[in-house]
C-alpha positions as CSV (number, residue, x, y, z in Angstrom):
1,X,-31.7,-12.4,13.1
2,X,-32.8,-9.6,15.3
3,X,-30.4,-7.8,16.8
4,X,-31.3,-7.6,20.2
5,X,-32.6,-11.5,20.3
6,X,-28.7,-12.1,19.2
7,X,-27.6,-10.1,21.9
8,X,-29.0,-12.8,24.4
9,X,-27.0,-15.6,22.9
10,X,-24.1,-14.5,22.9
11,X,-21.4,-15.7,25.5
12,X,-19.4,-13.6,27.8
13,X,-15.7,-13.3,26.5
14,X,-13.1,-14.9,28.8
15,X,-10.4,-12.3,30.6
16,X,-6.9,-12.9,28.9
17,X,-5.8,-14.4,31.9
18,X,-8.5,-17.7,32.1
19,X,-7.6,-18.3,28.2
20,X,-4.0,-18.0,29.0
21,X,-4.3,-20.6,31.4
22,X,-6.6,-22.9,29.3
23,X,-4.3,-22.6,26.5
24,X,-1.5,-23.8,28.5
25,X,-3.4,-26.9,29.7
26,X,-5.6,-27.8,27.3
27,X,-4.7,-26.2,23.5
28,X,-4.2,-28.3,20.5
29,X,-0.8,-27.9,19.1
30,X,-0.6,-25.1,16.6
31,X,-1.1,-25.6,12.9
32,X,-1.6,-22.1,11.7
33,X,1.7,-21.5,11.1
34,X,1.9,-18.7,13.2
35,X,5.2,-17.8,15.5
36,X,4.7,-17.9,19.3
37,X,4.5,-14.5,20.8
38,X,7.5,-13.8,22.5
39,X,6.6,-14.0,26.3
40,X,9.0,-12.5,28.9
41,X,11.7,-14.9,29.9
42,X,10.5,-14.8,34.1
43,X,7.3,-16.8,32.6
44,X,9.0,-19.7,35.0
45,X,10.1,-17.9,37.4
46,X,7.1,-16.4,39.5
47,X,9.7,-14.5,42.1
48,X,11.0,-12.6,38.9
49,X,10.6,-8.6,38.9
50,X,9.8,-8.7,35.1
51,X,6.9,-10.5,34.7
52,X,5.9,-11.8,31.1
53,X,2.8,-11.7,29.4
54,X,0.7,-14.0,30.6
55,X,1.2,-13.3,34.4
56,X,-1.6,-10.6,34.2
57,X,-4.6,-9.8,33.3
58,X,-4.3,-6.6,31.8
59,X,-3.1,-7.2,27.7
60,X,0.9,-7.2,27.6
61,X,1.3,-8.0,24.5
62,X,5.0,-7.3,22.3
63,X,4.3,-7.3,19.0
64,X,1.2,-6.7,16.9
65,X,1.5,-10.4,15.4
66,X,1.4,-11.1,19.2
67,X,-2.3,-8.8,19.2
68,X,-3.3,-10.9,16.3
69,X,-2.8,-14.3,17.8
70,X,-4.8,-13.2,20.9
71,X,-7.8,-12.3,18.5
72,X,-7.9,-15.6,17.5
73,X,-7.9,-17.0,20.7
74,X,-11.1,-14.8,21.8
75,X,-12.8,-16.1,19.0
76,X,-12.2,-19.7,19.9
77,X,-14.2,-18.9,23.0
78,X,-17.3,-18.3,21.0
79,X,-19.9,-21.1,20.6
80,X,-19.5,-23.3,17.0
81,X,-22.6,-22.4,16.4
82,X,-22.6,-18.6,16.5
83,X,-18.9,-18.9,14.3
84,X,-20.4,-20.9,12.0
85,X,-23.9,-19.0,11.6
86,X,-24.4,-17.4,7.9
87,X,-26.4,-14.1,9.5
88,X,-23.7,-11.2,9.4
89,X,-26.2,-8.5,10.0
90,X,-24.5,-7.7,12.9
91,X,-21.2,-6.8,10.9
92,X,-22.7,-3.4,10.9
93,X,-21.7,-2.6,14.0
94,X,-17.6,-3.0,13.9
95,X,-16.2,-0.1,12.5
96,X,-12.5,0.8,12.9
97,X,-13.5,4.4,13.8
98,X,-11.2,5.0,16.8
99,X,-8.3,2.7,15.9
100,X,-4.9,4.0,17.2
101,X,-2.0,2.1,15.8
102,X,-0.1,0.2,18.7
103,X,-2.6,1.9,21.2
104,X,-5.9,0.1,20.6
105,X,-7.0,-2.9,19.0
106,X,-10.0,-4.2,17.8
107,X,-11.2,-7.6,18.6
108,X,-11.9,-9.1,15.4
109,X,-13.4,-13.1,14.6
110,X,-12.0,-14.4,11.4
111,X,-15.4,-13.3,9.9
112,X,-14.7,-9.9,10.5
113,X,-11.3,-9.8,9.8
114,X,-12.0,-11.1,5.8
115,X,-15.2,-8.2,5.9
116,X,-14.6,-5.1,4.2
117,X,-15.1,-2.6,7.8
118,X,-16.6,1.8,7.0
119,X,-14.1,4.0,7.8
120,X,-10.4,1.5,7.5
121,X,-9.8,3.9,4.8
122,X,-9.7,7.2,4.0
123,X,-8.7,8.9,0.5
124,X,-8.4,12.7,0.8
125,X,-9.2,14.7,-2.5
126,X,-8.0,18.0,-2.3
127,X,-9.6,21.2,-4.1
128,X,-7.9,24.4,-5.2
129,X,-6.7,26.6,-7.6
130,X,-2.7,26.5,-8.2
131,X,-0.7,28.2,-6.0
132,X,-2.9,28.2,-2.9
133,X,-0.4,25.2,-1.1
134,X,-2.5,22.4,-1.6
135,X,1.3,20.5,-2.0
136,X,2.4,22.2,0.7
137,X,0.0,20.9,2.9
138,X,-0.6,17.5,1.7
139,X,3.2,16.9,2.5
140,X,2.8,17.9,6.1
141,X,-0.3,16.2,6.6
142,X,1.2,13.1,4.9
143,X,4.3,13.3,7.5
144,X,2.2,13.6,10.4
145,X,-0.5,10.6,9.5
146,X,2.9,8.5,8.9
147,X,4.5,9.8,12.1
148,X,1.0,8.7,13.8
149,X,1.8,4.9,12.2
150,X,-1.2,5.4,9.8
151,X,0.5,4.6,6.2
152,X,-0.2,7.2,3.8
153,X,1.0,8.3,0.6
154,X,0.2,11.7,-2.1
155,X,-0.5,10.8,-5.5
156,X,0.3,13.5,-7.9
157,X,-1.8,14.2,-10.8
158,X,0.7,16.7,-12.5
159,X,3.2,14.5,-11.8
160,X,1.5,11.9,-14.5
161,X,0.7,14.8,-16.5
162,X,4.4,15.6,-16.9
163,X,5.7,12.4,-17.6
164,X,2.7,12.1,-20.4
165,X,3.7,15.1,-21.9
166,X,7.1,13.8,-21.9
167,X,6.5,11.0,-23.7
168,X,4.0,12.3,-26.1
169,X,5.5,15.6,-26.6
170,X,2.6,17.6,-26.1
171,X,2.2,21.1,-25.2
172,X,1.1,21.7,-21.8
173,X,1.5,25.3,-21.5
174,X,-1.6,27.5,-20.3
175,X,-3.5,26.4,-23.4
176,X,-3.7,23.1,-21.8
177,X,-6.1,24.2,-18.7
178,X,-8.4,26.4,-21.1
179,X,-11.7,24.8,-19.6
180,X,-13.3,25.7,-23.1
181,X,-11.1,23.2,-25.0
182,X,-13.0,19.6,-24.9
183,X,-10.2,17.6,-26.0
184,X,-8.2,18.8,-23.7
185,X,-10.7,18.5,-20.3
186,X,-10.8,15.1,-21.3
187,X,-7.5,14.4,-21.2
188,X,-7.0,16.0,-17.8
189,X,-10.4,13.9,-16.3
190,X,-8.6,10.8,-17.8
191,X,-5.5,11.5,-15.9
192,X,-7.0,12.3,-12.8
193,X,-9.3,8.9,-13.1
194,X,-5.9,6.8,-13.6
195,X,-4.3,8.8,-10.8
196,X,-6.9,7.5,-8.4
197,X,-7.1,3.8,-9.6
198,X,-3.1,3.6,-8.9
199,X,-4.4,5.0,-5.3
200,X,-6.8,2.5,-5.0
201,X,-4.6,-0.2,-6.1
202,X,-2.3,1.0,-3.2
203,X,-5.1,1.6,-0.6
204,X,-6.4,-2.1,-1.3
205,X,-2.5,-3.5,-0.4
206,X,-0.8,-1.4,2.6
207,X,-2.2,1.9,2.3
208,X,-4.6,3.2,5.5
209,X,-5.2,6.9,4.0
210,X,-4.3,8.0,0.4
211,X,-4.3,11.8,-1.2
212,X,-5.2,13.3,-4.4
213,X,-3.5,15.9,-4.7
214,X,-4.8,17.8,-7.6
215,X,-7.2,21.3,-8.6
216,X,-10.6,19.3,-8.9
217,X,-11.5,22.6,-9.3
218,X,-15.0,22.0,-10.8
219,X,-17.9,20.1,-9.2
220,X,-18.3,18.3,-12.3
221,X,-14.6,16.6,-12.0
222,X,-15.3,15.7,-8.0
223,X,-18.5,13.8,-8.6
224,X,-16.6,12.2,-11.5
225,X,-14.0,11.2,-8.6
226,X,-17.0,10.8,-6.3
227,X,-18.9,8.0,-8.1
228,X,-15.9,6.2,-8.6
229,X,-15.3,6.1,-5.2
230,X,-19.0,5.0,-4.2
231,X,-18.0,1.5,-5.6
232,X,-15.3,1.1,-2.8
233,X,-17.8,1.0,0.7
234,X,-14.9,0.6,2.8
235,X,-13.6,3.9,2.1
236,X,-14.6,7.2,3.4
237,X,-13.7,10.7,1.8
238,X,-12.6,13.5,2.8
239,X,-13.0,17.1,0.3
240,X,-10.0,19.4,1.3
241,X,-10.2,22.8,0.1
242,X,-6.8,25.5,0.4
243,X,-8.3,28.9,-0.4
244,X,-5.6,31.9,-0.1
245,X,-6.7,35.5,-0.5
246,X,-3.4,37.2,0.7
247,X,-2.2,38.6,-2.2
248,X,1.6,39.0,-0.9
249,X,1.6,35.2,-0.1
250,X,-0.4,34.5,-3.7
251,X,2.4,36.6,-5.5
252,X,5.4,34.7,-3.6
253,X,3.7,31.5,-4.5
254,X,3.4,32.5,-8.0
255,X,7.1,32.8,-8.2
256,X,8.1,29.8,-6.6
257,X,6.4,28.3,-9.2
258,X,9.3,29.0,-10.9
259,X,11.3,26.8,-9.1
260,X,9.2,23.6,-9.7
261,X,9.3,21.0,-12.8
262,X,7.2,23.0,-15.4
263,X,9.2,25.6,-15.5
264,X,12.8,24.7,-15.5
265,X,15.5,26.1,-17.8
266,X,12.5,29.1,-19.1
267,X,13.1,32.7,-19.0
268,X,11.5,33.5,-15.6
269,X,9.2,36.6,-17.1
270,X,7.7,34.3,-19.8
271,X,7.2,31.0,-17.1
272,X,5.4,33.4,-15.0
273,X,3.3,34.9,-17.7
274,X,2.5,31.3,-18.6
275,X,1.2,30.8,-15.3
276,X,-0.7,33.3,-14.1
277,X,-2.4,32.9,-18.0
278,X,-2.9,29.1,-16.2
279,X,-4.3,30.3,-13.4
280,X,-7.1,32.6,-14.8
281,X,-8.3,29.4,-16.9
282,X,-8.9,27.5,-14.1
283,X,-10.5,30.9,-12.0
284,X,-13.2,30.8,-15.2
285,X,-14.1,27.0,-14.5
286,X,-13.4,27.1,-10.8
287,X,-16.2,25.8,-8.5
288,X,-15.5,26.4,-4.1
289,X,-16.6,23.3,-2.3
290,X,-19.9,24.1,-0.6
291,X,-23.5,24.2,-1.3
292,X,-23.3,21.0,-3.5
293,X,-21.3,18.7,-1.1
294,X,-23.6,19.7,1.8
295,X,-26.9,18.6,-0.2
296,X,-24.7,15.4,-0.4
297,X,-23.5,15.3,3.1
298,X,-20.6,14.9,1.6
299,X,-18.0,15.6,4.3
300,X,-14.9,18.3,3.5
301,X,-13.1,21.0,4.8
302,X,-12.0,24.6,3.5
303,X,-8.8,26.0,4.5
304,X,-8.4,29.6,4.4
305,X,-5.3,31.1,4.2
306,X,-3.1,28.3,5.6
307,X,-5.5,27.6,8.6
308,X,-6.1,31.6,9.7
309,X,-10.0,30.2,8.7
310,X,-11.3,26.6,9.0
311,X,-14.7,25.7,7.9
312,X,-15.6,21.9,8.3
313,X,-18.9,20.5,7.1
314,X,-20.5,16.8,7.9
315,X,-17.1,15.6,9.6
316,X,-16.9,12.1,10.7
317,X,-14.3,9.2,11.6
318,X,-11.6,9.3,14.0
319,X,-9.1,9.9,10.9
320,X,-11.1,12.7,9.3
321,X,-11.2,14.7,12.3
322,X,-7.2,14.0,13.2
323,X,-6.9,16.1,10.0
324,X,-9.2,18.9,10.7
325,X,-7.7,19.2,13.9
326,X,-3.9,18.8,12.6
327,X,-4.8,21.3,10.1
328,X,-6.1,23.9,11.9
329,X,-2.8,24.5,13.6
330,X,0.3,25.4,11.5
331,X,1.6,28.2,10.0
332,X,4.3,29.8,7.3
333,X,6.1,32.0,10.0
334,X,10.4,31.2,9.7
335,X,11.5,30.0,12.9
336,X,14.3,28.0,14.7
337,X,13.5,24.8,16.1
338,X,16.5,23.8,18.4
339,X,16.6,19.6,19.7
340,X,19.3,18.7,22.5
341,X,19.4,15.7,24.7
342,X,20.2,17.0,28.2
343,X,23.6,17.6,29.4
344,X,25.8,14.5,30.9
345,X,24.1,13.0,33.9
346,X,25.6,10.7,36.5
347,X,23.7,7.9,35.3
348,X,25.1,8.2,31.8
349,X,28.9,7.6,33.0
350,X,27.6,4.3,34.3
351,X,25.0,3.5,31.0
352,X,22.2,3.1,33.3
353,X,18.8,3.9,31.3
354,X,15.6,6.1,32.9
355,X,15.9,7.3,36.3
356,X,16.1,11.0,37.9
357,X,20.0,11.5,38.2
358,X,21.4,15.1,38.5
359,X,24.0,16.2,35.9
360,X,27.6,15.6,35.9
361,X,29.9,18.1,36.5
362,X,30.8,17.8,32.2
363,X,26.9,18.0,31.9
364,X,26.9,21.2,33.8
365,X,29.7,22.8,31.7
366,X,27.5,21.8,28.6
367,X,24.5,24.0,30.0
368,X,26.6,26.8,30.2
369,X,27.4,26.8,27.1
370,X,23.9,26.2,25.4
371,X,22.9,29.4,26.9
372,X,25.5,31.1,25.2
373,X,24.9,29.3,22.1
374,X,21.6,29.8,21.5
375,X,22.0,33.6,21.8
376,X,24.4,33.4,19.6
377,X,22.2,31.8,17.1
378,X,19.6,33.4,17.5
379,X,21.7,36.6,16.3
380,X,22.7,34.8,13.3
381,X,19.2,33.9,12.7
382,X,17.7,37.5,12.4
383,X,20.7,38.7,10.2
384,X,19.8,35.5,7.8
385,X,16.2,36.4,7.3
386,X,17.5,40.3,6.7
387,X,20.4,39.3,4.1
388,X,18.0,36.3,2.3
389,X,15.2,39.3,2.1
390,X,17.5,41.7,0.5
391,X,19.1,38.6,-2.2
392,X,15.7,37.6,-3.1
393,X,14.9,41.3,-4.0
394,X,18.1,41.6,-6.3
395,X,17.1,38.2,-7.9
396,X,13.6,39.3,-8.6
397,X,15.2,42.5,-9.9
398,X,17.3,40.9,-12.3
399,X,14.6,39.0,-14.0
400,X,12.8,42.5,-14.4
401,X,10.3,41.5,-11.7
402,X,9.5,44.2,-8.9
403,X,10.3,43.4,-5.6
404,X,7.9,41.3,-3.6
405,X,9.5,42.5,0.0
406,X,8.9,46.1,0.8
407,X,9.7,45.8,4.8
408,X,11.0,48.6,6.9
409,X,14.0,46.5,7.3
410,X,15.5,46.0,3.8
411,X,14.7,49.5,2.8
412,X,16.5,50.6,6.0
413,X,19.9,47.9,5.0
414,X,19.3,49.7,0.9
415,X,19.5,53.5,2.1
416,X,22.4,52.8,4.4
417,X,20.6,54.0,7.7
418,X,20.6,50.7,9.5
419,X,23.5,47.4,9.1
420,X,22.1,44.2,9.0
421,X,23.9,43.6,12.3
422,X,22.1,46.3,14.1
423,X,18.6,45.0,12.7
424,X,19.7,41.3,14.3
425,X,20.3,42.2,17.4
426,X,17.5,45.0,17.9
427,X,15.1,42.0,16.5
428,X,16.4,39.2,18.8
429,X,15.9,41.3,21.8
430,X,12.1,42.0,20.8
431,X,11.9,38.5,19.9
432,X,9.9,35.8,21.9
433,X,11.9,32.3,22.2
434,X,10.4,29.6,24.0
435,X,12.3,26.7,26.3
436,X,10.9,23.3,26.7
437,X,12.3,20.7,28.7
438,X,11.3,17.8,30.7
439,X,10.4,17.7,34.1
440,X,13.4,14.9,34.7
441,X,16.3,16.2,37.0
442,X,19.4,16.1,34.3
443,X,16.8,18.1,32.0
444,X,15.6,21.0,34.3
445,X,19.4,21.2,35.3
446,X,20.3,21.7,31.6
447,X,18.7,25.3,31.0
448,X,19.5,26.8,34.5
449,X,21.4,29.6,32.6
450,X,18.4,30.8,30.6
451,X,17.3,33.8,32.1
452,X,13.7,33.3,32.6
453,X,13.0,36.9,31.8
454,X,14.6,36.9,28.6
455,X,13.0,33.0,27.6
456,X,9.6,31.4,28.3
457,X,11.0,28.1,29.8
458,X,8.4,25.5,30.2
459,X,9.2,22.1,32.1
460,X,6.6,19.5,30.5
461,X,5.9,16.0,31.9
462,X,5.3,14.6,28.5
463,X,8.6,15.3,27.2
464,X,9.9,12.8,30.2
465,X,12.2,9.5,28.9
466,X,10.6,6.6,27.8
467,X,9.6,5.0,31.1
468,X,11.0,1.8,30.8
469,X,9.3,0.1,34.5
470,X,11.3,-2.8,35.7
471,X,14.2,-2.1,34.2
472,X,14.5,1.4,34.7
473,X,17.9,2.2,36.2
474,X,19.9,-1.1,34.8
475,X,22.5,-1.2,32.0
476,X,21.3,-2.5,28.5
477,X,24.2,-5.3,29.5
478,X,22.5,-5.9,32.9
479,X,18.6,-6.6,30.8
480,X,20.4,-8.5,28.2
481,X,21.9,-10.9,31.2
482,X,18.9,-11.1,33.2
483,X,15.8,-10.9,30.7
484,X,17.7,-12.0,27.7
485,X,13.9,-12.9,26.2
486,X,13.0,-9.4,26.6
487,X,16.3,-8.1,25.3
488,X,15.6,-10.1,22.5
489,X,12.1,-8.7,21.9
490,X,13.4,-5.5,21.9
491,X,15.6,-5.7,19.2
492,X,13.2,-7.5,17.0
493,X,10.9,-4.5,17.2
494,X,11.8,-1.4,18.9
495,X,8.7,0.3,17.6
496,X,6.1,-1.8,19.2
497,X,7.8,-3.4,22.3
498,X,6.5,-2.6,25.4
499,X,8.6,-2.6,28.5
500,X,7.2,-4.5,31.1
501,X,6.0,-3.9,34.3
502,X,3.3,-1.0,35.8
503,X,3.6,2.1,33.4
504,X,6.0,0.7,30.5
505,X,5.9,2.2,27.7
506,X,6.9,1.3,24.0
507,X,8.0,4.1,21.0
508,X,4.3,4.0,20.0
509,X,3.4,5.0,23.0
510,X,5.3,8.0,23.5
511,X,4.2,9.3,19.9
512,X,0.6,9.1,21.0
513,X,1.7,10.9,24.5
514,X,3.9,13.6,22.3
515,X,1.0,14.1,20.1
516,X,-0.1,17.4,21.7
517,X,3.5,18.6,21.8
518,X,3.5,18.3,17.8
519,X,0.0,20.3,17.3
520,X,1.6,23.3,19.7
521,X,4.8,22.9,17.8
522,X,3.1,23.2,14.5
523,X,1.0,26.1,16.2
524,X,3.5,28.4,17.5
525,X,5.1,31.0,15.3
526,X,8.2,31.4,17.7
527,X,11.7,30.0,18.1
528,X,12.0,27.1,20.2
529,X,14.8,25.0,22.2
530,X,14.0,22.0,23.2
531,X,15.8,20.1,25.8
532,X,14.8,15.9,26.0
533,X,15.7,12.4,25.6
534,X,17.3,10.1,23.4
535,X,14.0,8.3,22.6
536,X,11.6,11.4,22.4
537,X,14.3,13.1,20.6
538,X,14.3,10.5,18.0
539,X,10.4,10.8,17.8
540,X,10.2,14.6,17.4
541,X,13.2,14.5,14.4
542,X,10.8,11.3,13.1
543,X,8.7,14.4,12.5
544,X,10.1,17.1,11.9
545,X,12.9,15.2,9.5
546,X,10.3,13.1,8.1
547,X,12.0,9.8,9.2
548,X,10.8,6.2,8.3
549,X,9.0,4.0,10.7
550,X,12.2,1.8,10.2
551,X,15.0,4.1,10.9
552,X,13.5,6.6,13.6
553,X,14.1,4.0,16.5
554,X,17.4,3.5,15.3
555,X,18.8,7.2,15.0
556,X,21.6,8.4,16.6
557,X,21.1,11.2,18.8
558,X,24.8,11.7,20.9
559,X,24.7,13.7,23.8
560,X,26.1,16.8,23.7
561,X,24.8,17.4,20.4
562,X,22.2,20.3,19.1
563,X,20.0,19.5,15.9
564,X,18.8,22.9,14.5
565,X,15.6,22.6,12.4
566,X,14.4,25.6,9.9
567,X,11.0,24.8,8.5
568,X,10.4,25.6,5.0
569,X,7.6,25.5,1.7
570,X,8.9,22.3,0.5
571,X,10.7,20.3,4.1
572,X,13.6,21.0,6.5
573,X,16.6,23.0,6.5
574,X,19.1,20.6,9.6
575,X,22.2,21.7,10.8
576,X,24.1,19.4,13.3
577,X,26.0,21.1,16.2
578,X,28.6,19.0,18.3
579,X,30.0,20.5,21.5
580,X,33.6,20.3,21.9
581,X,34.2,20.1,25.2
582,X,37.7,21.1,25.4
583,X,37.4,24.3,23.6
584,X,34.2,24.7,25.3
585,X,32.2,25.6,22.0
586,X,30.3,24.1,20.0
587,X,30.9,23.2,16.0
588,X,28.7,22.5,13.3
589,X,28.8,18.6,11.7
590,X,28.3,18.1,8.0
591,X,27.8,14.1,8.4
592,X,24.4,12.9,7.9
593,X,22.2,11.1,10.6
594,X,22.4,7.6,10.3
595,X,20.8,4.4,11.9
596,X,22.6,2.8,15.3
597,X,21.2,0.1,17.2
């Protein structure tokens, strides 16, 4: 049928709140199976300040179970004889494109929902020769998708390679990756076929976007890949190139190979002869992304020296670009990354949640001291970096290496001209350090001590408390009393519960609102304090700490307490500071963080 003649026969959808209403007065009972949403308990009480669900017309909705059973009720509004008609020509034109998890949703009819929709997938296939940080940057990309609620997961091809060689005993030393040995191609082309079937087999269950991380360093092992891929249409692809032409950052790279799983317990001279002999075997066979994947259109993008250059070719899809963009701003700089909930307010001595209260006077103690404290640390920091340099030197010495770190700095600490004390403190005064806080009271309060000449303080309205609308400003014990139904909700799923009333939010909605915050965080090479919330504090350490969906609404983040966060190669260094009010300093905690309600 023709499009446009379809057009004219199609009914207009009723507004949530006429079904709402229809459904209470005329529905058949239910016999899906399906749980009731779980409405606000004021549904019967129309003087109640926290309405429920179906007391509006704009979407309320708890729960995405509680999304799905709306769906359903959309389509029941359709004509029997449009639902049951055989032409799905106009399938076409549902793609999940812009889906944002817990901000949009799609309404589907149960003969989309069973149709395999372009773009719900996307499998990423990265390109590279070894030692450009293709790991290194599937593992951030992986932990920001996941922090964005899209499920994704790496899937390893030397990881298989390893445990095959394990249990077949077979040499995998350089000789392995000669491109001129047949067998041996074949063996790696098999691997990298199997590797992708056990990511399909994932992608087809729970999976939204799924990475190869591997060299597909050759145009011939891509389209190999490639065709395979052409028999899943629901699934788009993405080429991902890391190209690195510093040679300082190459050689460090080099030896941290030295660190991973092929090469422990070998002399470090021969491991690293091994694998730069690896290296130049794959350089004779190696094949850029480019010319071939644009007569394609085959969309990718090439990464040059960590994101310094970004060339993108035929991108399209809301995921796809997420990742371009994402990837276009982080670097390898070593910083600090401090996290603190503001000092003490009033409100917090009485447990009330959200409001605009000024500090306490214990609160106010607490920002005096976080002034002092982050100097402090910031000293220690700068003597760190100076002492690790001048370690690592000695360490490559002893292996008979030369020393990758020629700076000013360790040659100063070597001849005796400088102390590494005298380098940290002449480096933290040059140094830029940025201070973010909120734009709430009890926040801005907490880093009047910073001298704005010595920090770059930024006060941020997106870095403001969850905004918790009706019941702002009442105890978790007054909600529970008067809205046990929405108490309830909460608990089932703090993730996805909304609070209700005219700007609630729900944890998904401050990730999307705290997206930007991320990208600059990622961006910026400088030290940063920053000064929050308990739930946006959870989200950033989600991040940063690579937290579950599961545990990251159920962290506990005490007042009073400073999370320190180094980035590094392979994850986070955390250190845990608790101020101890009496002796008015603060003291670093070796217990982990763990769930609370």
């Amino acid at each position: 049928m023709d499009y446009y003649r379809r057009r004219k026969t199609l009914p207009v959808l009723k507004t949530d709140e006429e079904i709402e209403q229809e459904t209470h007065s005329s529905s058949p009972p239910n016999t899906t199976g399906s749980p009731p949403s779980s409405g606000a308990s004021s549904a019967n009480n129309p003087s109640s300040p926290c309405p429920s669900p179906s007391s509006s017309t704009t979407p309320t909705s708890r729960t995405i179970a509680a999304a799905d059973q709306s769906d359903s009720q959309h389509w029941l509004q359709l004509s029997p004889d449009i639902a049951d008609e055989d032409d799905t020509s106009y399938m076409t034109r549902h793609a999940l494109g812009f889906d944002v998890p817990g901000a949009v949703h799609s309404v589907r009819t149960p003969k989309l929902r069973n149709e395999k929709q372009p773009d719900s997938k996307l499998v990423i296939i990265m390109v590279g020769l070894p030692a450009r940080g293709k790991s290194y940057i599937v593992k951030k990309l992986r932990r920001y998708l996941n922090w964005l609620q899209y499920e994704t997961k790496v899937f390893n091809v030397g990881n298989l390679r390893r445990i095959n060689e394990a249990s077949q005993k077979q040499d995998q030393s350089a000789k392995f990756f000669d491109p001129d040995n047949k067998d041996m191609k074949k063996i790696r082309d098999t691997l990298a076929l199997e590797v992708l079937e056990q990511l399909l087999d994932w992608l087809r269950h729970d999976g939204r976007v799924a990475i190869h991380d591997a060299t597909n360093s050759t145009i011939d092992r891509r389209k190999l890949l490639l065709d395979r891929l052409q028999l899943e249409p629901q699934v788009k692809v993405l080429l991902l190139e890391s190209v690195c032409t510093d040679k300082n950052v190459l050689e460090r790279n080099f030896r941290l190979k030295l660190l991973g799983p092929d090469y422990q317990n070998k002399d470090p001279a021969e491991a690293l002869a091994d694998f730069r002999s690896r290296v130049a075997n794959y350089e004779r066979a190696y094949e850029p992304v480019g010319e071939w994947e644009e007569e394609h259109d085959i969309q990718y993008c090439k990464l040059i020296n960590v994101g310094k250059k970004v060339i993108a070719n035929n991108i399209s899809g809301y995921l796809s670009g997420q990742c371009v963009f994402y990837l276009m701003n982080f670097n390898l700089e070593e910083r600090q990354i401090f996290l603190t909930r503001h000092g003490e307010s009033m409100d917090n001595l009485s447990g009330r949640i959200g409001g605009d209260a000024p500090l306490s006077p214990k609160g106010r103690k607490f920002a005096r001291a976080l002034a002092r404290f982050i100097r402090e640390q910031r000293v220690k920091f700068a003597l760190d970096l100076v002492e690790r340099k001048r370690e690592q030197e000695e360490e490559w010495q002893s292996y008979g290496l030369e020393p990758l770190d020629t700076a000013d700095d360790v040659t100063k600490v070597r001849n005796g001209t400088k102390t590494p004390h005298e380098i940290a403190h002449a480096k933290t005064s040059k140094s830029q350090f940025t201070v973010w806080t909120s734009m709430l009271k009890r926040a801005v309060e907490s880093v009047q001590h910073f001298d704005p000449d010595e920090y770059d303080i930024k006060h941020i309205r997106f870095l403001n408390e969850i905004n918790a609308a009706t019941c702002e400003g009442m105890t978790y014990e007054q909600i529970k009393t008067k809205y046990p139904r929405e108490f309830s909700a909460r608990n089932k799923n703090k993730l996805y519960y909304r609070y209700p009333g005219i700007g609630g939010e729900s944890y998904v909605d401050v990730i999307h609102r705290m997206q930007s915050m991320i990208i600059e965080l990622e961006r910026m090479s400088q030290s940063c304090l920053i000064i929050t919330h308990r739930v946006v504090m959870r989200i950033l350490l989600g991040y940063l700490l690579d937290w579950s969906r599961i545990d990251m609404p159920h962290m506990d983040v005490p007042i009073h307490t400073v999370f320190e966060i180094r980035p590094k190669p392979y994850g986070s260094e955390l250190k845990i500071w608790k101020y101890n009010d009496e002796a008015d300093t603060f003291e670093e905690m070796q217990d982990a963080l763990t769930p609370t309600a």
